[in-house]
ROKE-562163 format. One record per atom (N, C-alpha, C): atom name; x, y, z; residue in three letters; residue number from 1. Coordinates in steps of 0.05 Angstrom, whole numbers. Layout:
<recs>
{atom = CA&c1 = X&c2 = Y&c3 = Z&res = ALA&n = NUM}
...
</recs>
This chain:
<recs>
{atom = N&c1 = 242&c2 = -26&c3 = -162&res = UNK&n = 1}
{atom = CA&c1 = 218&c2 = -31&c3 = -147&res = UNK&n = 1}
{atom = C&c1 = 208&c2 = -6&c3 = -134&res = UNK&n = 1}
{atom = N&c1 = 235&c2 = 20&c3 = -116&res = UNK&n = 2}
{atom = CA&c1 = 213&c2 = 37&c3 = -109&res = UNK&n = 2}
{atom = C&c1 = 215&c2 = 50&c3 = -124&res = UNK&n = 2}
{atom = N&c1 = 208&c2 = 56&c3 = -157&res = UNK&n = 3}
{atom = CA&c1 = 202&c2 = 79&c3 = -173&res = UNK&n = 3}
{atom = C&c1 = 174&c2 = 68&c3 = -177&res = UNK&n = 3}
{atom = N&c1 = 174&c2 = 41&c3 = -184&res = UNK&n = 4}
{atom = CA&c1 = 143&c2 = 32&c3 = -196&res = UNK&n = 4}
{atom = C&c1 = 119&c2 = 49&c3 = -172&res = UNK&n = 4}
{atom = N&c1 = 103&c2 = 63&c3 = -174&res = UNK&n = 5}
{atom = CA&c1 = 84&c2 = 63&c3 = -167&res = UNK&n = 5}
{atom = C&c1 = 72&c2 = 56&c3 = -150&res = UNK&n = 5}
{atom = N&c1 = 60&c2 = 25&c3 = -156&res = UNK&n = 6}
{atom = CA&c1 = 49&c2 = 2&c3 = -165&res = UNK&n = 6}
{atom = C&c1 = 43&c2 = -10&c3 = -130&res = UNK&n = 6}
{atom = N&c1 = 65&c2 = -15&c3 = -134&res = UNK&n = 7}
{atom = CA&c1 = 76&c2 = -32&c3 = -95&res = UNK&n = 7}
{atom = C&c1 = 66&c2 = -2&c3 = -79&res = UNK&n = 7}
{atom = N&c1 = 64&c2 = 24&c3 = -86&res = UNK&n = 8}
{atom = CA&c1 = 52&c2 = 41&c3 = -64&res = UNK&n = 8}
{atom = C&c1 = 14&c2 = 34&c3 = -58&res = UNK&n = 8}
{atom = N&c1 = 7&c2 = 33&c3 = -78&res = UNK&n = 9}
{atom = CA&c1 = -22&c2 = 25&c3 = -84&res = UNK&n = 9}
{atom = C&c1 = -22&c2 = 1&c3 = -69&res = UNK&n = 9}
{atom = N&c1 = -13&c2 = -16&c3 = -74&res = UNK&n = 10}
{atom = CA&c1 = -10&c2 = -41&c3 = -64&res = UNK&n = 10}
{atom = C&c1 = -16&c2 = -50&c3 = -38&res = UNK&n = 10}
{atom = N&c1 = 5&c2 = -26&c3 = -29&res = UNK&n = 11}
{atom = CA&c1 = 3&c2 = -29&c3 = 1&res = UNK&n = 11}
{atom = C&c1 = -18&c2 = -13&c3 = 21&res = UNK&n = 11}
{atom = N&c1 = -20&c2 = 12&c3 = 11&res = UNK&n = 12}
{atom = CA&c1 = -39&c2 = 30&c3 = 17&res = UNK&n = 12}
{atom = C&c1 = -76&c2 = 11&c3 = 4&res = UNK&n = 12}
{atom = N&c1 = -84&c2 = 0&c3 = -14&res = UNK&n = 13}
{atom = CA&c1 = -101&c2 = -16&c3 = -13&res = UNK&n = 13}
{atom = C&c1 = -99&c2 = -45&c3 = 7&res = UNK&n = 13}
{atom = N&c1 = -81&c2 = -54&c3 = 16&res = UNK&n = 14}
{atom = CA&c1 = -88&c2 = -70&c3 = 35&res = UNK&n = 14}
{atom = C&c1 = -83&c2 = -65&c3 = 69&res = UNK&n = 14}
{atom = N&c1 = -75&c2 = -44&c3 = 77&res = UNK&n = 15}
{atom = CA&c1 = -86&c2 = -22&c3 = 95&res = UNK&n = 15}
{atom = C&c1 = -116&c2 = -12&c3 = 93&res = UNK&n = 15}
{atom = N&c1 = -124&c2 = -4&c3 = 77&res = UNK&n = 16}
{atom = CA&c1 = -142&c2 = 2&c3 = 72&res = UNK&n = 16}
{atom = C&c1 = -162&c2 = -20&c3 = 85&res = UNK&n = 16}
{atom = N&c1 = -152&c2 = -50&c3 = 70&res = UNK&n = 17}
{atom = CA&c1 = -181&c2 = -66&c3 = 67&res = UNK&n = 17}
{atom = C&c1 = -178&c2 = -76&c3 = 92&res = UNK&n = 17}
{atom = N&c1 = -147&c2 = -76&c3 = 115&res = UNK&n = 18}
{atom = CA&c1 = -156&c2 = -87&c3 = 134&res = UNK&n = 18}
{atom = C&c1 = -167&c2 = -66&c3 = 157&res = UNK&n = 18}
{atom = N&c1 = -164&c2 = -45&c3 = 157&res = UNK&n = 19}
{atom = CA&c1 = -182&c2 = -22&c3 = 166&res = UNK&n = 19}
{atom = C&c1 = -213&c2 = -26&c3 = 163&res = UNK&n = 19}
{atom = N&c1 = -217&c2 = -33&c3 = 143&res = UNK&n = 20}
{atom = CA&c1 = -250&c2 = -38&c3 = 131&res = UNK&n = 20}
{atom = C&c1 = -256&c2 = -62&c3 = 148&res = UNK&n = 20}
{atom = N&c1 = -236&c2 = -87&c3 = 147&res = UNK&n = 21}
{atom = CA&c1 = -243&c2 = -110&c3 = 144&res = UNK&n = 21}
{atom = C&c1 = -248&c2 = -102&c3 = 189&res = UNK&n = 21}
{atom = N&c1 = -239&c2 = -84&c3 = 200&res = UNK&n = 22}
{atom = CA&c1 = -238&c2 = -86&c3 = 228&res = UNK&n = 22}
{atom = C&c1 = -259&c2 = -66&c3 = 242&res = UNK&n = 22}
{atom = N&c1 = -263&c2 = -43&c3 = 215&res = UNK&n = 23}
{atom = CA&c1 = -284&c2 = -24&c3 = 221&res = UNK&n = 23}
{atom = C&c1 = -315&c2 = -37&c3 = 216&res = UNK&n = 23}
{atom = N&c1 = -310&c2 = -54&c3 = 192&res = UNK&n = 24}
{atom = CA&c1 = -338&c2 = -49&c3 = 183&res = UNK&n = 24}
{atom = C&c1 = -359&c2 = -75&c3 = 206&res = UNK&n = 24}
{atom = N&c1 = -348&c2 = -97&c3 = 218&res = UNK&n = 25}
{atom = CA&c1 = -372&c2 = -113&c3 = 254&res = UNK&n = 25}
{atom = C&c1 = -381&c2 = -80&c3 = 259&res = UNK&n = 25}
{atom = N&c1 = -359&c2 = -67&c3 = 273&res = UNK&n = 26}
{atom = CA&c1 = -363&c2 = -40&c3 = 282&res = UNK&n = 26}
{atom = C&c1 = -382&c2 = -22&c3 = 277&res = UNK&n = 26}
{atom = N&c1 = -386&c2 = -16&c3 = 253&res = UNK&n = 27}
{atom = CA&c1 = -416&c2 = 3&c3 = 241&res = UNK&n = 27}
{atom = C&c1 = -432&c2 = -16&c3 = 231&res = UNK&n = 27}
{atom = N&c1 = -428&c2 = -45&c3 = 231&res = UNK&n = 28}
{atom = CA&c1 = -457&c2 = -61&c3 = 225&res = UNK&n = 28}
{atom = C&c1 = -471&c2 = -63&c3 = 259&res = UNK&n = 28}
{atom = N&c1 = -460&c2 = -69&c3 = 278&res = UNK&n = 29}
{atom = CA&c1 = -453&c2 = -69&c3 = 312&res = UNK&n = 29}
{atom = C&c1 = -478&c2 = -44&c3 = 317&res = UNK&n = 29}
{atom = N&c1 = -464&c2 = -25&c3 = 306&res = UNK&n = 30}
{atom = CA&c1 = -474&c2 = 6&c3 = 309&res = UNK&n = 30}
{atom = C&c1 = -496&c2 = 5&c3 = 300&res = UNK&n = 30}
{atom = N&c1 = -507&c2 = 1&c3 = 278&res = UNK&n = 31}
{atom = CA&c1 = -537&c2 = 3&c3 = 263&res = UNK&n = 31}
{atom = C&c1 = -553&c2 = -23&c3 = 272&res = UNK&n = 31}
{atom = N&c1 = -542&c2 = -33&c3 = 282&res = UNK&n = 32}
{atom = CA&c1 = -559&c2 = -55&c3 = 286&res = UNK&n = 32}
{atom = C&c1 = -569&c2 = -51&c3 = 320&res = UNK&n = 32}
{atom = N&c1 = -557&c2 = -40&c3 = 328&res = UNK&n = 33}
{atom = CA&c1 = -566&c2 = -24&c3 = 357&res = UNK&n = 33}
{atom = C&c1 = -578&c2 = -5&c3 = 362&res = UNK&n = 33}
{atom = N&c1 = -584&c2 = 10&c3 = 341&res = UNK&n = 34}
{atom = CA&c1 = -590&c2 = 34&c3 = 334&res = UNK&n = 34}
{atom = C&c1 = -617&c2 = 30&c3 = 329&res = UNK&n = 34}
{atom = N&c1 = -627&c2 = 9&c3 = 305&res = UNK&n = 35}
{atom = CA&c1 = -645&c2 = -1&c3 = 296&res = UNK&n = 35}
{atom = C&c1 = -662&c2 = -17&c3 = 325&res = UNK&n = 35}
{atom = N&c1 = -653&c2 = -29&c3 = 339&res = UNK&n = 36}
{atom = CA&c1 = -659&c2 = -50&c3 = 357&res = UNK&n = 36}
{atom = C&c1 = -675&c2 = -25&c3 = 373&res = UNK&n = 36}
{atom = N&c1 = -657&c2 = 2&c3 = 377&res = UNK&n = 37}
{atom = CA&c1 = -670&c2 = 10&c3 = 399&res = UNK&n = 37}
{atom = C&c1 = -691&c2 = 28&c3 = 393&res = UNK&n = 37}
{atom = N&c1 = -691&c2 = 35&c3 = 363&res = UNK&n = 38}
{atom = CA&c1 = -720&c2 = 40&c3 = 361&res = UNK&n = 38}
{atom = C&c1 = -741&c2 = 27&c3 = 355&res = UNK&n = 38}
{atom = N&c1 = -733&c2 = -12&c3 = 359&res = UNK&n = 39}
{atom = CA&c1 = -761&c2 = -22&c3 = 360&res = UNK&n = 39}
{atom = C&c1 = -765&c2 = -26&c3 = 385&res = UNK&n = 39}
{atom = N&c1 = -738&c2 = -30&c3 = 406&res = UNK&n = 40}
{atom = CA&c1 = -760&c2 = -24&c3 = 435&res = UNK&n = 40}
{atom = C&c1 = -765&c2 = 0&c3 = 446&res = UNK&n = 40}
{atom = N&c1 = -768&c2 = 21&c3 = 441&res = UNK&n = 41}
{atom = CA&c1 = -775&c2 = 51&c3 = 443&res = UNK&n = 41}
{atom = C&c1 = -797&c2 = 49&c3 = 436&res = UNK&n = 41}
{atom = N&c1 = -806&c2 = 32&c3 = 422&res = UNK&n = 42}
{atom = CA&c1 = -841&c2 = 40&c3 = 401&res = UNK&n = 42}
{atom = C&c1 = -837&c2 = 43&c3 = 382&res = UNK&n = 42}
{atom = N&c1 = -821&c2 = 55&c3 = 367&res = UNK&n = 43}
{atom = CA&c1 = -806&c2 = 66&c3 = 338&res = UNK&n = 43}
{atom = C&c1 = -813&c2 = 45&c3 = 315&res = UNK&n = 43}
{atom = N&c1 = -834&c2 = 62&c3 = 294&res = UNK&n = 44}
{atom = CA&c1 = -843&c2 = 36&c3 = 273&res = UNK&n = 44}
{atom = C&c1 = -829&c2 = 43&c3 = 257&res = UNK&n = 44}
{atom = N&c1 = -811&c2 = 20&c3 = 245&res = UNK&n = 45}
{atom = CA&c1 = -789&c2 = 18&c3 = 222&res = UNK&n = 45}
{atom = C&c1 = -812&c2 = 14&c3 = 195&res = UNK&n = 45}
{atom = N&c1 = -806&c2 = 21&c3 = 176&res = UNK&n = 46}
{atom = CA&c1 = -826&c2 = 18&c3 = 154&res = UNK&n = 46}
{atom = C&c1 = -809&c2 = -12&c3 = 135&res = UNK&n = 46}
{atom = N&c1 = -826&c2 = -20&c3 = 123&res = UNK&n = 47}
{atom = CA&c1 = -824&c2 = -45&c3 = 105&res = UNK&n = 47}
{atom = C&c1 = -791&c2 = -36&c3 = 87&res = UNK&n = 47}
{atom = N&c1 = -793&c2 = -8&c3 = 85&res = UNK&n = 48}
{atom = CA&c1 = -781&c2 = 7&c3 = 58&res = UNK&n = 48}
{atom = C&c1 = -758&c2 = 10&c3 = 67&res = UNK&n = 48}
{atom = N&c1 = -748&c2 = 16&c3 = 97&res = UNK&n = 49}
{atom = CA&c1 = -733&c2 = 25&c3 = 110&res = UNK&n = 49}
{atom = C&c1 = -717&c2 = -11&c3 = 119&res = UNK&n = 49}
{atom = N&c1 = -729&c2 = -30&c3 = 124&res = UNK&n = 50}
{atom = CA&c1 = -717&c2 = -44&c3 = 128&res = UNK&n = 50}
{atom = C&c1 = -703&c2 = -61&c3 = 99&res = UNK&n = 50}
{atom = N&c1 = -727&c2 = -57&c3 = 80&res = UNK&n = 51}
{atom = CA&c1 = -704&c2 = -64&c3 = 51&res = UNK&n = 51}
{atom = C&c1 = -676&c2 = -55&c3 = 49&res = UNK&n = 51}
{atom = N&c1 = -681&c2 = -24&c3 = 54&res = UNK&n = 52}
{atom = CA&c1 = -660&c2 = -6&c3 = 48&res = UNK&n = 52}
{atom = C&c1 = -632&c2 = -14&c3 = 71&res = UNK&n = 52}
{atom = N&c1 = -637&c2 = -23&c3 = 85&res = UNK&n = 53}
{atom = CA&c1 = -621&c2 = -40&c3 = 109&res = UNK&n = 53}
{atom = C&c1 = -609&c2 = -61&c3 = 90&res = UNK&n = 53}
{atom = N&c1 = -619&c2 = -76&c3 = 84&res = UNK&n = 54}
{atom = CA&c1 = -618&c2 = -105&c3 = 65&res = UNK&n = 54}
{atom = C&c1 = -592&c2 = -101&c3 = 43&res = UNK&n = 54}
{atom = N&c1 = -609&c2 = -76&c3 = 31&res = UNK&n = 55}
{atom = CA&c1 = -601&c2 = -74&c3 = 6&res = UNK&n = 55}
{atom = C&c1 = -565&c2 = -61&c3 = 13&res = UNK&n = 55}
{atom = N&c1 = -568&c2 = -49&c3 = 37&res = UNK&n = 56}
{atom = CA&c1 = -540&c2 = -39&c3 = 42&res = UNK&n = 56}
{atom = C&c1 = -515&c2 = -62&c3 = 53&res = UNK&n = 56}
{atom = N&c1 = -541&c2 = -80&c3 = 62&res = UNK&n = 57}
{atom = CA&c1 = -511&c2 = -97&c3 = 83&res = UNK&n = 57}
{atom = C&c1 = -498&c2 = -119&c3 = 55&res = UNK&n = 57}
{atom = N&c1 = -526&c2 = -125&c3 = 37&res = UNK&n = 58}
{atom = CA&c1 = -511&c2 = -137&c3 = 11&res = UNK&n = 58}
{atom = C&c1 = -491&c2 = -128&c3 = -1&res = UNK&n = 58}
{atom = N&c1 = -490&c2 = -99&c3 = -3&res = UNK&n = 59}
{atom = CA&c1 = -473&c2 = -88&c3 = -19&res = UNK&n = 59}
{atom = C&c1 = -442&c2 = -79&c3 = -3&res = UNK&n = 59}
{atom = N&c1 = -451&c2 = -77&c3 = 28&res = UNK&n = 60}
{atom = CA&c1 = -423&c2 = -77&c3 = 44&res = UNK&n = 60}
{atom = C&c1 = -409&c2 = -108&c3 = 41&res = UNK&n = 60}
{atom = N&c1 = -426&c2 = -130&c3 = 44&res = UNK&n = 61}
{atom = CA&c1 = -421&c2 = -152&c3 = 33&res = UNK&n = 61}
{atom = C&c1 = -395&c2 = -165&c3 = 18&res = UNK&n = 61}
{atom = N&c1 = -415&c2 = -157&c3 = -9&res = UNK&n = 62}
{atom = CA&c1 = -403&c2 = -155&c3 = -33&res = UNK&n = 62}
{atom = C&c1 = -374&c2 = -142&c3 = -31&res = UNK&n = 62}
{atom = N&c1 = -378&c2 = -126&c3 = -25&res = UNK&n = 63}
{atom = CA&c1 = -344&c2 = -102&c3 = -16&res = UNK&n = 63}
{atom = C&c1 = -332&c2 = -112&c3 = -1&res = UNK&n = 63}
{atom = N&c1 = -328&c2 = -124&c3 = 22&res = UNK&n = 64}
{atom = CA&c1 = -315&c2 = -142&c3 = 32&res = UNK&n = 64}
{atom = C&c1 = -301&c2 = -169&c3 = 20&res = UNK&n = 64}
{atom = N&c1 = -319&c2 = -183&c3 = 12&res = UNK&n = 65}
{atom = CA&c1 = -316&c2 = -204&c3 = -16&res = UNK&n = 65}
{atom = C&c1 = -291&c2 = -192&c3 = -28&res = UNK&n = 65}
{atom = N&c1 = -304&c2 = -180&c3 = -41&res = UNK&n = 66}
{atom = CA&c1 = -283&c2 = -165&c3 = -65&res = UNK&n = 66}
{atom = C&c1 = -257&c2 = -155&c3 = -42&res = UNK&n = 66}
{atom = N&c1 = -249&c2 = -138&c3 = -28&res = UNK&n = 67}
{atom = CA&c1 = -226&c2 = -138&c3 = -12&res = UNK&n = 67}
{atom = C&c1 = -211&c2 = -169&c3 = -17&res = UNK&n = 67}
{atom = N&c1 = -227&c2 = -185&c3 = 2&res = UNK&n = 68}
{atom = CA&c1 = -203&c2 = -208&c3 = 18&res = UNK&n = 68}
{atom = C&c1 = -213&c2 = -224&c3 = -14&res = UNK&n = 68}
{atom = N&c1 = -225&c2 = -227&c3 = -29&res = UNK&n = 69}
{atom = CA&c1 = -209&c2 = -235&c3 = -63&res = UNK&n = 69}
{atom = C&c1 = -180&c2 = -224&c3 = -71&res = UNK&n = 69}
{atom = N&c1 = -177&c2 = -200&c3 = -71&res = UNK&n = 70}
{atom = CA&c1 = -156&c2 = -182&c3 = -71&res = UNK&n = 70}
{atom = C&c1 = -130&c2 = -186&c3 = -62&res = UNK&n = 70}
{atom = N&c1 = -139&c2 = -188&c3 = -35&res = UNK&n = 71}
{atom = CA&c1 = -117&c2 = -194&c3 = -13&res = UNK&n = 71}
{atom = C&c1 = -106&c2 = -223&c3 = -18&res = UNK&n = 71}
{atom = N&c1 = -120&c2 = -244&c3 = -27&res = UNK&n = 72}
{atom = CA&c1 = -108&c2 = -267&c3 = -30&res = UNK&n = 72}
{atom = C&c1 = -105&c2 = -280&c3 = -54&res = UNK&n = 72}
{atom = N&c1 = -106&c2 = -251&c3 = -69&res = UNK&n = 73}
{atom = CA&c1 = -98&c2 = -265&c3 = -92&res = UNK&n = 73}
{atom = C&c1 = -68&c2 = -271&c3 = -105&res = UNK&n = 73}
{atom = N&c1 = -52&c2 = -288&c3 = -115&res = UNK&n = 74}
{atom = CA&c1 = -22&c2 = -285&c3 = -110&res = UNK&n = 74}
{atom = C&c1 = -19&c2 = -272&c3 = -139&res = UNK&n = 74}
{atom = N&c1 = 4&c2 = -258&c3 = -132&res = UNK&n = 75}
{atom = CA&c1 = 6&c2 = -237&c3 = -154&res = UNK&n = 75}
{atom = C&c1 = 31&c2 = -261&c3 = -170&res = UNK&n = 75}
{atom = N&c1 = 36&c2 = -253&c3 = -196&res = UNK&n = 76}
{atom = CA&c1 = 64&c2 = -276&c3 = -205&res = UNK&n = 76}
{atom = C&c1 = 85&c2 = -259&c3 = -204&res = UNK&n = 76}
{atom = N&c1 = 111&c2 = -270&c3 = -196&res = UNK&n = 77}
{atom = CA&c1 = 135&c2 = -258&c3 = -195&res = UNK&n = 77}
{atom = C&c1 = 145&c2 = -250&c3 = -214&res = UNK&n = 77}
{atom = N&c1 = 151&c2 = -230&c3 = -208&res = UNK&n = 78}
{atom = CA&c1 = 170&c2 = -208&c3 = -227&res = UNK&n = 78}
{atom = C&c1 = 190&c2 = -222&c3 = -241&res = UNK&n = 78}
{atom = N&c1 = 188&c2 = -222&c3 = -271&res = UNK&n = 79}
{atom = CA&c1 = 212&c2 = -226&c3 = -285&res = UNK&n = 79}
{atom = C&c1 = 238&c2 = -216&c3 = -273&res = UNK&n = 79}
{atom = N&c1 = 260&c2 = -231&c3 = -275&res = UNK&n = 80}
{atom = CA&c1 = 282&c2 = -226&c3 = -274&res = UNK&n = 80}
{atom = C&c1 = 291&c2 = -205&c3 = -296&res = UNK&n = 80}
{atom = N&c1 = 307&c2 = -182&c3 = -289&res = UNK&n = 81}
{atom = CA&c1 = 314&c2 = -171&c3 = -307&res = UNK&n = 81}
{atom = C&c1 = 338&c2 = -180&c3 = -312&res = UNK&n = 81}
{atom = N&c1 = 349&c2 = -180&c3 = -344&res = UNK&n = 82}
{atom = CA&c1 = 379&c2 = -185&c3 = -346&res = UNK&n = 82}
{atom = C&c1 = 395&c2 = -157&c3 = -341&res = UNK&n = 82}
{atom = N&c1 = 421&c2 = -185&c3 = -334&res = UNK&n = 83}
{atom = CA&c1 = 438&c2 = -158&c3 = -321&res = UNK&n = 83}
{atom = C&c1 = 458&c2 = -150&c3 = -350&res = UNK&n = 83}
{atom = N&c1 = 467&c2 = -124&c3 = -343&res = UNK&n = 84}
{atom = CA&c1 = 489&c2 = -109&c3 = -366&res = UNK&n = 84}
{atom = C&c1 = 508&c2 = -108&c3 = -355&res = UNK&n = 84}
{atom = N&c1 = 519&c2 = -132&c3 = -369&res = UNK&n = 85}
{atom = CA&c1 = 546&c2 = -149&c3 = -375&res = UNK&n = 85}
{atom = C&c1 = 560&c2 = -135&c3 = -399&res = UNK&n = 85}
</recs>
């Protein structure tokens, strides 16, 4: 088990996604405050600029999705190896 690789990825990708999964309220939090305060400042957001908002939170979305698919997906147990008898 620790020569495979495999289980290092493993683990280091689901670190990963719960880092994401705790950062990313956090920088949606952040732009969305950010955004807010330059419409009450006066600050005109353009049509193009708020797609481009859209088009990002779908695709942070989507990436999230894809993580906790990941995370819950059950992997099948390892063959038994035979032993040398």
């Amino acid at each position: 088990m620790w020569n495979d690789p495999a289980w290092a990825f493993g683990i280091a990708f689901i670190i990963a996604a719960f880092s994401l999964r705790r950062a990313l309220p956090r920088l949606l939090n952040s732009i969305a405050d950010r955004n807010r305060a330059q419409l009450t400042a006066g600050g005109n957001v353009s049509p193009e600029e708020i797609e481009e908002l859209r088009h990002r939170l779908a695709e942070l979305e989507e990436r999230v999705d894809f993580a906790e698919r990941m995370l819950t997906k059950q992997q099948e147990p390892a063959a038994l190896r035979p032993s040398d008898n």
